[in-house]
C-alpha positions as CSV (number, residue, x, y, z in Angstrom):
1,X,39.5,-33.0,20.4
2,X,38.2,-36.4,19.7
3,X,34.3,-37.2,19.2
4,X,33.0,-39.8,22.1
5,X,32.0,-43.1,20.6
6,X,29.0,-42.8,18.9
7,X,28.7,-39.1,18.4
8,X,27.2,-37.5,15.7
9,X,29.3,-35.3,13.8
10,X,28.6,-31.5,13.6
11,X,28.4,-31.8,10.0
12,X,26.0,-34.3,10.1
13,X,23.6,-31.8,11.0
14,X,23.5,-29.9,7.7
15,X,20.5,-30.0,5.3
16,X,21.0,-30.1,1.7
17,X,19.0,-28.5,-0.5
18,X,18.7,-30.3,-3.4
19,X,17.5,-28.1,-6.9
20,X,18.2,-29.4,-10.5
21,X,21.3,-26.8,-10.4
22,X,22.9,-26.8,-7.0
23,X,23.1,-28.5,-4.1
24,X,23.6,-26.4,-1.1
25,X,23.4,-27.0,2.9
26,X,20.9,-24.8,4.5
27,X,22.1,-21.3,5.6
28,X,20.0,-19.4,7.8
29,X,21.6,-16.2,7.5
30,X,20.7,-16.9,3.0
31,X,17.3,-17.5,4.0
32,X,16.4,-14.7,6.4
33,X,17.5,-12.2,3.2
34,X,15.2,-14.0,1.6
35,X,12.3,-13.8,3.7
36,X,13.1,-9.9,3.9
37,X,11.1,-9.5,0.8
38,X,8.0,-9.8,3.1
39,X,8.4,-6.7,4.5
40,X,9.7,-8.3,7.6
41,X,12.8,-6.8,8.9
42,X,15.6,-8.9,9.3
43,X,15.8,-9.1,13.1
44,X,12.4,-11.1,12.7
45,X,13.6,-12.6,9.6
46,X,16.5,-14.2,10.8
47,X,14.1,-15.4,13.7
48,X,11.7,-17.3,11.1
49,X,15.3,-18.4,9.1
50,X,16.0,-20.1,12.8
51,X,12.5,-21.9,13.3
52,X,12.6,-23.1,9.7
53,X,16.1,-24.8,10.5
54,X,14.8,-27.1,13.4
55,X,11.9,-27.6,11.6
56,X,14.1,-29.3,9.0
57,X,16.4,-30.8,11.7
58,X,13.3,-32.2,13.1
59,X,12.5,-33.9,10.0
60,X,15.8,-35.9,10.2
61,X,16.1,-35.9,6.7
62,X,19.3,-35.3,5.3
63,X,17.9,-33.7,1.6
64,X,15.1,-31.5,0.5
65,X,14.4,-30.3,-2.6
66,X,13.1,-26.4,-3.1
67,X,9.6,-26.8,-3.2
68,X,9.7,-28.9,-0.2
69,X,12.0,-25.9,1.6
70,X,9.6,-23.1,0.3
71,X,6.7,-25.5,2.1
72,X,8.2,-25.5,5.3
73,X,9.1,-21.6,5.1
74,X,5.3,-20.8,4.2
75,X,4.2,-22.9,7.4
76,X,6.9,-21.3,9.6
77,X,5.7,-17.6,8.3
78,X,2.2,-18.3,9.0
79,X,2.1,-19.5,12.5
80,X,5.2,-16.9,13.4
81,X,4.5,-13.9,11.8
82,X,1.2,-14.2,10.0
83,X,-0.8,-14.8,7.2
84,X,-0.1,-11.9,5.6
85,X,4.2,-12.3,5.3
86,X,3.1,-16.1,3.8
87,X,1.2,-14.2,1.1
88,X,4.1,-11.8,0.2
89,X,6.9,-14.9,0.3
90,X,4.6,-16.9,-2.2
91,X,4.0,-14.1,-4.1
92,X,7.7,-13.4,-4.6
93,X,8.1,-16.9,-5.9
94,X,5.9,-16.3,-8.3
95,X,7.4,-12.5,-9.2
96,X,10.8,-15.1,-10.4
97,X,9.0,-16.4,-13.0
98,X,8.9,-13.0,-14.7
99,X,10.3,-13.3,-18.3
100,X,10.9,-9.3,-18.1
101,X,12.7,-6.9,-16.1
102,X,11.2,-5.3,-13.0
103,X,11.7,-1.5,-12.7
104,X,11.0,0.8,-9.8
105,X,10.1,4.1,-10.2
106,X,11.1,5.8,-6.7
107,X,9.7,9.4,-6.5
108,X,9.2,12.4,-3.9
109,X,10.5,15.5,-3.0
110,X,14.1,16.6,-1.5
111,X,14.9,15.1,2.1
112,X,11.7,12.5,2.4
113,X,14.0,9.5,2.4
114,X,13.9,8.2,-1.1
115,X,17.2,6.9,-1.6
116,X,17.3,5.2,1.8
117,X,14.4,3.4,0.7
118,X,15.2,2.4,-2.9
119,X,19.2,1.4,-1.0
120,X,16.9,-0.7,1.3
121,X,14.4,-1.8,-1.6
122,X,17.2,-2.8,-3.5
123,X,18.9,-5.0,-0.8
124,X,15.3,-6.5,0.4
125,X,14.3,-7.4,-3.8
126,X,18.2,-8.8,-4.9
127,X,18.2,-5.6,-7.2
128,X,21.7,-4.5,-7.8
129,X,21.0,-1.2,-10.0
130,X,20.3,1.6,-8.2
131,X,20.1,5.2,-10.2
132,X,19.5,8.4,-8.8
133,X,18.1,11.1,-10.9
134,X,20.6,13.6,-10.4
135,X,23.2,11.2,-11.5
136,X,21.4,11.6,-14.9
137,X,20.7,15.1,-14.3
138,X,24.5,15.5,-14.1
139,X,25.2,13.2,-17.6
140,X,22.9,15.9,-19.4
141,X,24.3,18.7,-17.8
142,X,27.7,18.3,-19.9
143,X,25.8,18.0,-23.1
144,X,23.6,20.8,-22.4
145,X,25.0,24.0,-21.7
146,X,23.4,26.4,-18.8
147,X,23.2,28.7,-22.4
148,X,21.1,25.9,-23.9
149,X,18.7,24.4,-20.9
150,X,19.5,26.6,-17.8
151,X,17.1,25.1,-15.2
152,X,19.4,22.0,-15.3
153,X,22.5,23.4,-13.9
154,X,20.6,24.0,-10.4
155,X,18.8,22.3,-7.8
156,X,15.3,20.9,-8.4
157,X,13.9,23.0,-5.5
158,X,15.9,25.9,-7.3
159,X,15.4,25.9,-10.4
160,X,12.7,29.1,-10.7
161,X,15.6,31.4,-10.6
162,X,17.0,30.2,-13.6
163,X,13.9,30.9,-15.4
164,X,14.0,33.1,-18.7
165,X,10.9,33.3,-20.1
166,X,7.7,35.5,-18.4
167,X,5.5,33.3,-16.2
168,X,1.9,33.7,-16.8
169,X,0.3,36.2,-14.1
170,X,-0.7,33.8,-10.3
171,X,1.8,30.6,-11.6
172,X,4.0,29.9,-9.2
173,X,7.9,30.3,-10.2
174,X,9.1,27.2,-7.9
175,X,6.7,24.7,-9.5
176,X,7.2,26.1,-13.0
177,X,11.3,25.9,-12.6
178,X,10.8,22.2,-11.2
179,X,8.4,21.0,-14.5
180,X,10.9,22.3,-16.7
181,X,14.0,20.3,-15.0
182,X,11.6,17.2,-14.9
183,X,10.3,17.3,-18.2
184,X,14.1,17.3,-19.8
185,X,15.6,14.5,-16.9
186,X,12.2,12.6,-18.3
187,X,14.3,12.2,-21.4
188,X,17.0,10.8,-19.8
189,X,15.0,8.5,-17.2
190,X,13.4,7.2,-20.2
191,X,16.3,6.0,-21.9
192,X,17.8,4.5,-19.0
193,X,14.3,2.3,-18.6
194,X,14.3,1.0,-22.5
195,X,18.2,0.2,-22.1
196,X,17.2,-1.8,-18.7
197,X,14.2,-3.3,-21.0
198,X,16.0,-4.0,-23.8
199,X,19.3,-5.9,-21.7
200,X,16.6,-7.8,-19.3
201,X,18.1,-6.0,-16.2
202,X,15.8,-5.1,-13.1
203,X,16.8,-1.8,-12.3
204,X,15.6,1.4,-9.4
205,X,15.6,4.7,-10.1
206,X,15.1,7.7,-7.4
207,X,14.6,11.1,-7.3
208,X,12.5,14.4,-7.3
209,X,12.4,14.0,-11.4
210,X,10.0,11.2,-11.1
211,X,7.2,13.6,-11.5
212,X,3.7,11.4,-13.1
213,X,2.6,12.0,-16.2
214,X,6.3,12.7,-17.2
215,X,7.6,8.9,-17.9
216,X,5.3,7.1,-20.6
217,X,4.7,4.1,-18.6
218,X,2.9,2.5,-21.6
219,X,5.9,2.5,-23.9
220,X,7.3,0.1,-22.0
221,X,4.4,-2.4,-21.8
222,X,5.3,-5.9,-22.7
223,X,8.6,-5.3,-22.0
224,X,9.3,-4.3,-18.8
225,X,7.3,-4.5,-15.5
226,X,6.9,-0.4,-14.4
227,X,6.0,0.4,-10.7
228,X,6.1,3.8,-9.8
229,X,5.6,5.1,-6.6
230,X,5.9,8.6,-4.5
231,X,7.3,8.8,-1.0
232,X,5.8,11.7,0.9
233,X,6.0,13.2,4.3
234,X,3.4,15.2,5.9
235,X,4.5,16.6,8.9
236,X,6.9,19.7,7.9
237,X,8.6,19.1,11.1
238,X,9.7,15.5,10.4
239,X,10.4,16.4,6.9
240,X,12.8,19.2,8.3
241,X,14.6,16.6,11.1
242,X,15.8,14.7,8.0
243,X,17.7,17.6,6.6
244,X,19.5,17.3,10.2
245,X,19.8,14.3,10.4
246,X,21.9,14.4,6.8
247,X,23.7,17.3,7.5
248,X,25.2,15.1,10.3
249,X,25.7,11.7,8.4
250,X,27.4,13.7,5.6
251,X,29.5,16.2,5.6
252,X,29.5,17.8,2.3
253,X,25.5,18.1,2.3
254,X,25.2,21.2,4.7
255,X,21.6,21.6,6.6
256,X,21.1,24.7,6.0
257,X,21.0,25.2,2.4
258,X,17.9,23.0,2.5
259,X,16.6,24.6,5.6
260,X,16.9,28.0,3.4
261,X,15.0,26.8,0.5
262,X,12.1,24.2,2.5
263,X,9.2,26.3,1.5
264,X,9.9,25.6,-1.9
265,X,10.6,22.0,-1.4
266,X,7.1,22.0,0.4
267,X,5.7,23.2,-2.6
268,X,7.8,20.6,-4.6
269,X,6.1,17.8,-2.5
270,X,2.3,19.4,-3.2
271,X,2.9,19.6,-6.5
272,X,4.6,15.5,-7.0
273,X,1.7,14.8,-4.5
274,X,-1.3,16.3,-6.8
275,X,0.1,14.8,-10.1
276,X,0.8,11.5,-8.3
277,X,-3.2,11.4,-7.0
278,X,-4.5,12.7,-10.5
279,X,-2.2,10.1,-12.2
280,X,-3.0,7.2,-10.0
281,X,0.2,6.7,-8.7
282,X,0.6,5.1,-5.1
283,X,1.7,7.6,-2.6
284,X,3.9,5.7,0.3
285,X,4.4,8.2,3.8
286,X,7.5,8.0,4.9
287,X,6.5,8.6,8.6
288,X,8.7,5.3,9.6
289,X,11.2,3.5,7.5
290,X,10.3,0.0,7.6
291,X,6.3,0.9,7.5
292,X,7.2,2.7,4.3
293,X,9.6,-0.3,2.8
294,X,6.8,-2.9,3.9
295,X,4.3,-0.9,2.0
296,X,6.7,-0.7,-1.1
297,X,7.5,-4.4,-1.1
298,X,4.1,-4.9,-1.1
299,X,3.1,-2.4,-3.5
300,X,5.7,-4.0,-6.5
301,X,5.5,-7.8,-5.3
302,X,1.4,-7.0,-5.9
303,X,1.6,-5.2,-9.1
304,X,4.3,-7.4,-10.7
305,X,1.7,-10.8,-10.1
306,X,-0.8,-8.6,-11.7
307,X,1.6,-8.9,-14.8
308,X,2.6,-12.7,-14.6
309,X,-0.7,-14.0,-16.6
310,X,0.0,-11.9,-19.4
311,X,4.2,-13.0,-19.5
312,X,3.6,-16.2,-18.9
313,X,0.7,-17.6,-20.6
314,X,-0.7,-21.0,-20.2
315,X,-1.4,-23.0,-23.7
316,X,-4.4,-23.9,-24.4
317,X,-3.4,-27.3,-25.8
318,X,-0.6,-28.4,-23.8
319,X,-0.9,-29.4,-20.1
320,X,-0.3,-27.0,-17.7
321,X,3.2,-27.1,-16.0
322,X,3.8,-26.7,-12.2
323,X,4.5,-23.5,-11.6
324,X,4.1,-23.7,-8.2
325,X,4.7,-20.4,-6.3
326,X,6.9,-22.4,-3.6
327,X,9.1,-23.7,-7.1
328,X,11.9,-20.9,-7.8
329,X,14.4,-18.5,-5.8
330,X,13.9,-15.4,-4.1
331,X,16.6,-13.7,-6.3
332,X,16.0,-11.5,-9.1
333,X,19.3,-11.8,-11.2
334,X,18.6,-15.5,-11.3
335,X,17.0,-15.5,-14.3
């Protein structure tokens, strides 16, 4: 179909954003994952993503460079959504400049939602590792023998009746069996967090092994940017609706079995719940998925600024560059 005299063409209406390395037209679907990282979901992301795109189409400019963009998106978060999504995006701007990998320690016990929320972390963050603990439970399973480190070759919430040595009179079997298959998938959780430290790579890991006091956060100081966290749920009957609910989203992971043994993963959850208050560790309830992922955004984005002044310090003699907040991507990889 031909355009009426004087038309403007469609493509006309593209913005392009102009960065020393690319030059891209504006996508609003691109920017709404980015404003994710706020906490925001991404029905109300995609919203702001919209506002933001007449906002530059009101502008009638044809370019923008990324700090200008970034501007624009800050203005559009606060009078949208709030001060407090503003905050987060800027923050997040400033979490790119981080000269070390950023590693999330995602812990709780069986069935709270842990891996939903590290899948959903990862997405949110532009993280593209994500490692469950049993995966390395299984890698150290076929170097050690049930002969050799029996509490392994079982469930975490199981693990007590593998047990071969007395127990001293009033411990309890379950948390004792548990501490033993932590303490050895500690090894292997530590490993995997030096290799991530060593190759640059941000990287999650989840599962009931993330017991604190068990990883040596320290070791890793200077080199890596740690941020452990605990996912709990209080109410036993919410926590048993989510055994349901995954018997019924997969197949091959049977309700009942957990069902069977959900006083001892009660008492797994006490204990990661004690160690986790006397260890300082953030505890995150998991009583609704996006309050929990807001509250985890916000928990890394916060304690990975706290690390930026001491990665990226400012000489003394030398002025000091713009490193504005509103200056760099959203994505992680893009270092």
């Amino acid at each position: 179909m031909s355009e009426e005299p004087g038309a403007t063409p469609a493509t006309s209406r593209h913005v392009v954003i102009d960065d020393k390395n690319y030059e891209l037209p504006y996508s609003k679907g691109l920017m709404a994952s980015r404003i994710t990282v706020t906490g925001l979901t991404p029905a109300r992301a995609f919203h702001v993503a919209e506002v933001v795109e007449s906002r530059l189409h009101d502008r009638r400019q044809p370019r923008i460079t990324v700090a200008e963009l970034n501007h624009v998106v800050l203005e559009v978060l606060t009078e949208e959504v709030g001060q407090r999504y503003a905050a987060s995006f800027a923050k997040w701007q400033l979490v790119a400049q981080l000269d070390v990998p950023l590693v999330v320690l995602v812990g709780g016990a069986t069935g709270v939602g842990k891996s939903t929320i590290a899948t959903m972390l990862a997405s949110r963050l532009g993280m593209t590792r994500v490692i469950p603990t049993d995966a390395i439970r299984e890698v150290m399973r076929a170097m050690l023998t049930e002969a050799l480190m029996p509490t392994l070759h079982t469930s975490s919430f199981d693990a007590a009746r593998l047990l071969r040595h007395p127990l001293p009179r009033g411990a309890d079997s379950t948390v004792i069996g548990f501490r033993e298959q932590a303490a050895a998938v500690a090894v292997g959780i530590e490993a995997l967090i030096a290799r991530a430290a060593d190759e640059g790579t941000d990287l999650i890991v989840e599962g009931a092994h993330l017991v604190p006091g068990f990883i040596d956060e320290a070791r890793f100081k200077g080199r890596a940017v740690v941020v452990p966290i605990v996912v709990t749920v209080d109410d036993e009957e919410r926590h048993r609706s989510h055994f349901r609910i995954r018997a019924h989203d997969v197949r091959h992971r049977p309700s009942n079995r957990y069902l069977d043994a959900f006083d001892n993963i009660r008492k797994q959850q006490r204990y990661l719940k004690s160690m986790a208050l006397e260890h300082g560790i953030p505890i995150v309830p998991s009583y609704n998925l996006d309050a929990a992922l807001s509250q985890v955004i916000d928990l890394v984005v916060n304690q990975a600024v706290e690390a930026i002044p001491k990665q990226i310090p400012e000489p003394a003699d030398e002025p000091v560059p713009d490193q504005s907040p509103l200056a760099g991507g959203s994505e992680r990889g893009a270092r």
